[in-house]
C-alpha positions in Angstrom: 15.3 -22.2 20.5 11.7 -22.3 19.5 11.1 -19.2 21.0 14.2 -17.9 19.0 12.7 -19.5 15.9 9.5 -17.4 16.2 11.0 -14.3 16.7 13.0 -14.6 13.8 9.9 -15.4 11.6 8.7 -11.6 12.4 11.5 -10.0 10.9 11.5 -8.5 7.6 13.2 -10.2 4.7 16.1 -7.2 4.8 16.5 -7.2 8.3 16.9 -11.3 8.0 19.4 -11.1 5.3 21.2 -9.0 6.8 21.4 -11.3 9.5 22.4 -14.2 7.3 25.6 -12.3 5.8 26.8 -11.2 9.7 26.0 -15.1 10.5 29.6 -16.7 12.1 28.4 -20.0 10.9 27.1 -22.3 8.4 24.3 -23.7 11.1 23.4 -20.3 11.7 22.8 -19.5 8.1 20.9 -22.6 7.3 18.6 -21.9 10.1 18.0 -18.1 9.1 17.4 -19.3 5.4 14.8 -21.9 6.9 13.3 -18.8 8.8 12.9 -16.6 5.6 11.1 -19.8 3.8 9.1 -20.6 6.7 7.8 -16.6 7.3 7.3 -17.0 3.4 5.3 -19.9 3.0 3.2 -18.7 6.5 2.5 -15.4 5.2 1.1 -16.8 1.9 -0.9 -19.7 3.3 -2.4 -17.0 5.7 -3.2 -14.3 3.0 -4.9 -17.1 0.9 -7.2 -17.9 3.9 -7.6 -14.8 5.5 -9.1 -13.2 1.9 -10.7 -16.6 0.7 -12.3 -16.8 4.0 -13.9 -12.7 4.1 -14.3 -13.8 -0.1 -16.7 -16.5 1.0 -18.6 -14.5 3.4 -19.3 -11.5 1.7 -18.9 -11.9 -1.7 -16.3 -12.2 -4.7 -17.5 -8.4 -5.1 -15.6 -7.5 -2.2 -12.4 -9.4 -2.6 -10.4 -6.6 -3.7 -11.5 -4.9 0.0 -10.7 -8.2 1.7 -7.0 -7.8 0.5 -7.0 -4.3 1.6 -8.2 -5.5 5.3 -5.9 -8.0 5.2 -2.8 -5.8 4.6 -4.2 -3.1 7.3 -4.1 -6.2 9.3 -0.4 -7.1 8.7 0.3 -3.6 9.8 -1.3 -3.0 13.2 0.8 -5.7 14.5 3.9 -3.3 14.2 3.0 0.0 13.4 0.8 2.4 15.6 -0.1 6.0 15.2 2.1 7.4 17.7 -0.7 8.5 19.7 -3.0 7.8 22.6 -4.8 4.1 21.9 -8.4 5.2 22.4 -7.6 8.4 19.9 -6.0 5.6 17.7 -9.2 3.1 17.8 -11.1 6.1 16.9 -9.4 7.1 14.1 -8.8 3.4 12.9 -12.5 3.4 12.2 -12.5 6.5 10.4 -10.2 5.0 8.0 -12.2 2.1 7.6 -15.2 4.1 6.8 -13.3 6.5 4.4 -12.2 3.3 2.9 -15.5 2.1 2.4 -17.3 5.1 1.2 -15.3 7.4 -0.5 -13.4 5.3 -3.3 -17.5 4.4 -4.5 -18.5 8.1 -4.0 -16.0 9.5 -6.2 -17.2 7.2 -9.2 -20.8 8.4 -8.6 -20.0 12.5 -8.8 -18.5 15.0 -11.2 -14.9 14.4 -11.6 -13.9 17.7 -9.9 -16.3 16.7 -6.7 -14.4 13.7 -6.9 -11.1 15.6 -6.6 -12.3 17.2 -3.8 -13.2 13.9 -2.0 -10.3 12.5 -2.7 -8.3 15.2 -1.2 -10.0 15.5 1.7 -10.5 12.2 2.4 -6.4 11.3 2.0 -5.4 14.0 3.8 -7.4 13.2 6.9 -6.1 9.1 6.8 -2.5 10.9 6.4 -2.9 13.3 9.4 -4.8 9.9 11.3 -1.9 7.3 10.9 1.3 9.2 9.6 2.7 11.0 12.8 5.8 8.3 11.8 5.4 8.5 8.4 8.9 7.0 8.1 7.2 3.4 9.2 5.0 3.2 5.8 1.8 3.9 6.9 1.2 6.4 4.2 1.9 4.2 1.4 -0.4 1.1 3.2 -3.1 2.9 3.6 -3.3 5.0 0.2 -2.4 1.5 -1.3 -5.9 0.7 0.2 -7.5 3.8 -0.9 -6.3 3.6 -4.5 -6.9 -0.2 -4.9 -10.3 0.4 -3.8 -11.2 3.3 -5.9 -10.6 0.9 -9.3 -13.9 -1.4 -8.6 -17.8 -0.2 -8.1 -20.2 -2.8 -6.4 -23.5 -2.8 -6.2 -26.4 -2.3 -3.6 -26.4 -6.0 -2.7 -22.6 -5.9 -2.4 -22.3 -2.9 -0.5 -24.5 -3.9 1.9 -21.9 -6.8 2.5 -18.9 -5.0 2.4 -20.4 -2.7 5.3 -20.3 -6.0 7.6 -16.7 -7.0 6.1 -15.9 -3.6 7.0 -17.8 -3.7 10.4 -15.6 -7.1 11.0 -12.3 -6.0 9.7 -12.2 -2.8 11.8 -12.9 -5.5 14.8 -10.1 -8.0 14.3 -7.9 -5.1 13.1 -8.7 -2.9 15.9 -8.2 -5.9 19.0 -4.9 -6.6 17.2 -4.1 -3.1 17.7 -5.0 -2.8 21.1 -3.1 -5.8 22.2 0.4 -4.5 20.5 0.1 -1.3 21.3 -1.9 0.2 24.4 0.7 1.1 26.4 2.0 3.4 23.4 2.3 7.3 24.0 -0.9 6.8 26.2 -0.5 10.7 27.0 -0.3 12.4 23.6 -4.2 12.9 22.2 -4.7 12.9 18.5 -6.4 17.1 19.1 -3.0 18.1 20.3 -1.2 16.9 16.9 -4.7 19.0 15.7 -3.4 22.0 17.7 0.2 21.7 16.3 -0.7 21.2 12.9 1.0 24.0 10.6 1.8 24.4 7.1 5.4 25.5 8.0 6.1 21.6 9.3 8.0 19.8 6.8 5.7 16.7 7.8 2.5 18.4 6.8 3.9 19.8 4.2 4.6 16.1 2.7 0.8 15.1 3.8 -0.4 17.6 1.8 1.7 16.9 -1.2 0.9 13.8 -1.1 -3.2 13.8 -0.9 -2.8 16.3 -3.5 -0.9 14.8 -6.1 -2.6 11.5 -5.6 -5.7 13.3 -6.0 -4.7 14.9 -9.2 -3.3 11.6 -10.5 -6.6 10.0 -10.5 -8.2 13.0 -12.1 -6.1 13.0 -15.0 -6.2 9.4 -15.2 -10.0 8.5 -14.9 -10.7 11.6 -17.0 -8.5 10.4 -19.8 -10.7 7.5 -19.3 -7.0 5.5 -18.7 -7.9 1.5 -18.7 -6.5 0.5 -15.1 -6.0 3.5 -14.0 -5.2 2.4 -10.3 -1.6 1.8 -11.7 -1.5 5.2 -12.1 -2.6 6.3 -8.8 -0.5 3.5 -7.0 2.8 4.0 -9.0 2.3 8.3 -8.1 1.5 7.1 -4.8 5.0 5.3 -4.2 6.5 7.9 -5.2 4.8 10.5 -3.2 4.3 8.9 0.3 8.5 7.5 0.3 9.5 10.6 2.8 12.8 11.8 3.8 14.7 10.1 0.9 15.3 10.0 -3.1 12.3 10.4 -4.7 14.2 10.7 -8.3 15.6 7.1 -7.7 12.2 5.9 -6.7 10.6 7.3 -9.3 13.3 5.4 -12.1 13.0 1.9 -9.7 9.3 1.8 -9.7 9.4 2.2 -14.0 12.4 -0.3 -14.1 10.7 -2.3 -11.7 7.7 -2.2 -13.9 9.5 -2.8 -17.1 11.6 -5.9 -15.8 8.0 -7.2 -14.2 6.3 -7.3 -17.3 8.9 -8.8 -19.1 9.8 -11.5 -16.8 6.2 -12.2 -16.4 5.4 -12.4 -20.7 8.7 -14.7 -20.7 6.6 -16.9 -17.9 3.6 -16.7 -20.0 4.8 -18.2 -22.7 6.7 -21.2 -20.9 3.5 -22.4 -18.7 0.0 -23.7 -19.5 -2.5 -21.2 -19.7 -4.1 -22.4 -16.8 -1.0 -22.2 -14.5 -1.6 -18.3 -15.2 -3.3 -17.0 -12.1 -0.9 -19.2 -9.9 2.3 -16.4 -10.7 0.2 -14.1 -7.9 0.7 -17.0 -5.2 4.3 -17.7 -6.5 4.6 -13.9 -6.4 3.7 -13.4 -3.1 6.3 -16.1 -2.3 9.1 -14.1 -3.9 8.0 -11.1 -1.7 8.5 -13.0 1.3 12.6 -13.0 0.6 12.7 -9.7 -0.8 13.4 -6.7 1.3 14.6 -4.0 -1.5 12.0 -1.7 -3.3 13.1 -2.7 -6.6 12.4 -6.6 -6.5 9.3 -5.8 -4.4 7.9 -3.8 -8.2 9.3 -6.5 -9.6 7.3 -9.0 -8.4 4.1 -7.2 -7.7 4.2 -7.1 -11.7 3.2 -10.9 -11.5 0.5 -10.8 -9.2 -1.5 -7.5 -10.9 -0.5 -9.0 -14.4 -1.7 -12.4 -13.6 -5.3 -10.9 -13.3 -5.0 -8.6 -16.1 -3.5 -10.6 -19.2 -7.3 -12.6 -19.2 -9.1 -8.9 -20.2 -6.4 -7.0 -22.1 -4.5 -10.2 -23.6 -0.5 -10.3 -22.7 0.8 -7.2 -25.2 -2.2 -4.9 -24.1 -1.6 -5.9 -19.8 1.9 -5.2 -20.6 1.5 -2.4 -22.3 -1.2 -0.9 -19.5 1.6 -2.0 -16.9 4.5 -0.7 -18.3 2.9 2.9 -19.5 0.4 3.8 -16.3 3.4 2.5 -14.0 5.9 5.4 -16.4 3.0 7.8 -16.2 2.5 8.1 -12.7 5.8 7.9 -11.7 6.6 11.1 -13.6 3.7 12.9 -13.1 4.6 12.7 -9.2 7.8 13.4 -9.6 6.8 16.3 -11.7 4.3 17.7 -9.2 6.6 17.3 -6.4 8.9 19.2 -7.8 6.9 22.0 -8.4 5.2 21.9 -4.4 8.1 21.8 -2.7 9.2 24.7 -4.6 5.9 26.3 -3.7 6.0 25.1 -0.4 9.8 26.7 0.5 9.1 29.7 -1.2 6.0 31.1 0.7 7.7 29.3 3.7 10.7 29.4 3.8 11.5 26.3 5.8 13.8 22.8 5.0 11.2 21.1 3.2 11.2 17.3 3.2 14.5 16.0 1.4 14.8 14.2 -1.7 
C-alpha cells in the first residue's frame, strides 16, 4: 500500500482526477483525494526550501534563478531529451550557461544585438531538449529564459549566481542521470544535427518559436513595457503548445489572465495587507490540484500579482497583468499565423497543426 501511496503522489493532478472519477469506490476516492493534497502540500513545502535554501546561499539577487533551477529540477525527473545520456549532460549544461549569461547580455547591448542573442540562444535550448517537444520542455525552459531576462544583478551577484548555477547543473544533472541513462543510449545529439531540415514540421515550430519569442521581447523592452516578462511568457505559451489549438490557447491564457486578476483584487481587498505575499504559497497549493491550462493561468495570476501589487499598487499590477498577458498572446498568435504560412509556402510540407 505504501508503495502504492507513493506512486500515486508522482502523478499529475489530471492524470489523478481522472483516476478519482474511474474510482469503483468511496475508499478508493478518499485515498486518491488524500494523494492530490499530500503531492500538494509536498511539492510546496519542497519549493519553499529548495529556493529559500539556494536564496540563503547566494543571495536574494538570485532568487528569481533559484526558482528557475528548481523547476528544471522538477523536470529531469520525468522528462529527458530523447537522446544519448552523456550527449544529454552535455547539453544540460549548455542550457545552464545560456541561462546564466544570455538573459544579462541582452540588457547590456543594442536591442537588435539583443534580438539576435535571443534567437540564437532559444533556438539552440529548443534543438538541445525538444526532440519530444510534446512533453513541455519547450515551454520549461523558455519559462526560465524569459523569467530570467526580467532582472539584472550585479558583479557581486553574478559572481554568486555562477556557483548557484555551477550547483544546480550538479543536482539537476545526477537527478538526470539516475532516471534516465538507460534512455536511447544509441542516438547522439550530432545525428539529430545531421537530420536537422527546415522541411521538418518539428524544426519548423523551434524556429517559430525562438523567433517570435525573440521578437516579443523586442517590441516589448523597446516600448519600454513595465514587466515586460508577461509579455514574453504569455507569447511563449502560446508558441511552444505544439500539435494542438493555438487559437484556444491564445483566448485561455487572456481569460485565464483576466479571471486571475480579478479573483486576486477580490482577495485583496478581503485580507490584511500583510497576508498579501502569502496568495503565491496558497497559489502554488491550488496548482497542485489543477491539471487544465486554464486554472493553471488562473492561479499563476496570484503568485506574479502577489509580488507586483507592492510596486504598481492593485489597479496598475492588474492593469500590467491583464494588458501584457492580451498583448502577447496576440502578437503570437499573430506571428504564427503569418510563419506557418511562410513556412508551407516555400515548403510545401504539413506544417505543425493548430
Amino acid at each position: 500500500m505504501n508503495v502504492k501511496f507513493y506512486d500515486t503522489l508522482q502523478l499529475d493532478p489530471a492524470v489523478l482526477k481522472a483516476e478519482i472519477k474511474k474510482a469503483g469506490s468511496a475508499g478508493e476516492k478518499m485515498r486518491l483525494v488524500g494523494a492530490m493534497a499530500v503531492r500538494a502540500v509536498l511539492l510546496v513545502a519542497f519549493a519553499i526550501i529548495f529556493i529559500t535554501s539556494l536564496t540563503a546561499l547566494f543571495g536574494d539577487g538570485n532568487s528569481n534563478f533559484a526558482v528557475v533551477i528548481f523547476c528544471i529540477f522538477l523536470s529531469c525527473r520525468f522528462v529527458d531529451f530523447h537522446y544519448c545520456i552523456s550527449d544529454s549532460l552535455r547539453n544540460l549544461g549548455f542550457i545552464f550557461f545560456i541561462l546564466l549569461v544570455a538573459p544579462i547580455l541582452i540588457q547590456m547591448v543594442s536591442p537588435w544585438l539583443g534580438f539576435l542573442i535571443n534567437v540564437f540562444s532559444l533556438l539552440l535550448i529548443l534543438v538541445f531538449s525538444c526532440e519530444r517537444p510534446e512533453m513541455g520542455n519547450g515551454g520549461l525552459y523558455l519559462f526560465g529564459y524569459i523569467f530570467l531576462s526580467g532582472t539584472m544583478v550585479d558583479r557581486e551577484e553574478f559572481i554568486d549566481r555562477i556557483w548557484m548555477a555551477v550547483l544546480g547543473y550538479a543536482m539537476c544533472a545526477l537527478v538526470f542521470y539516475f532516471k534516465h541513462r538507460s534512455s536511447q543510449p544509441e542516438r547522439r545529439f550530432k545525428q539529430i544535427v545531421r537530420e536537422f531540415h527546415l522541411s521538418d514540421p518539428k524544426r519548423q515550430w523551434q524556429i517559430q518559436a525562438a523567433l517570435g519569442v525573440s521578437l516579443l521581447l523586442l517590441i516589448s523592452m523597446g516600448m519600454g513595457v513595465e514587466r515586460y516578462m508577461w509579455v514574453g511568457l504569455a507569447g511563449s505559451s502560446v508558441l511552444t503548445f505544439y500539435r494542438g489549438d493555438r487559437n484556444l490557447r491564445a483566448k485561455q491564457r487572456v481569460g485565464g489572465a483576466i479571471a486571475g486578476s480579478l479573483f486576486f483584487a477580490v482577495l485583496y481587498c478581503m485580507i490584511p495587507e500583510s497576508y498579501v505575499p502569502m496568495l503565491g504559497m496558497v497559489a502554488g497549493l491550488c496548482l497542485g490540484f489543477c491539471g487544465q491550462y486554464p486554472g493553471k493561468t488562473v492561479f499563476n495570476c496570484l503568485g506574479a500579482l502577489s509580488t507586483a501589487v507592492g510596486i504598481y499598487g492593485l489597479g496598475g499590477s492588474i492593469l500590467l497583468r491583464i494588458l501584457n498577458n492580451m498583448g502577447g498572446a496576440l502578437l503570437a498568435w499573430i506571428f504564427l499565423r503569418l510563419g506557418q504560412k511562410i513556412m508551407s509556402q516555400c515548403f510545401r510540407v504539413k506544417t505543425v497543426r493548430e
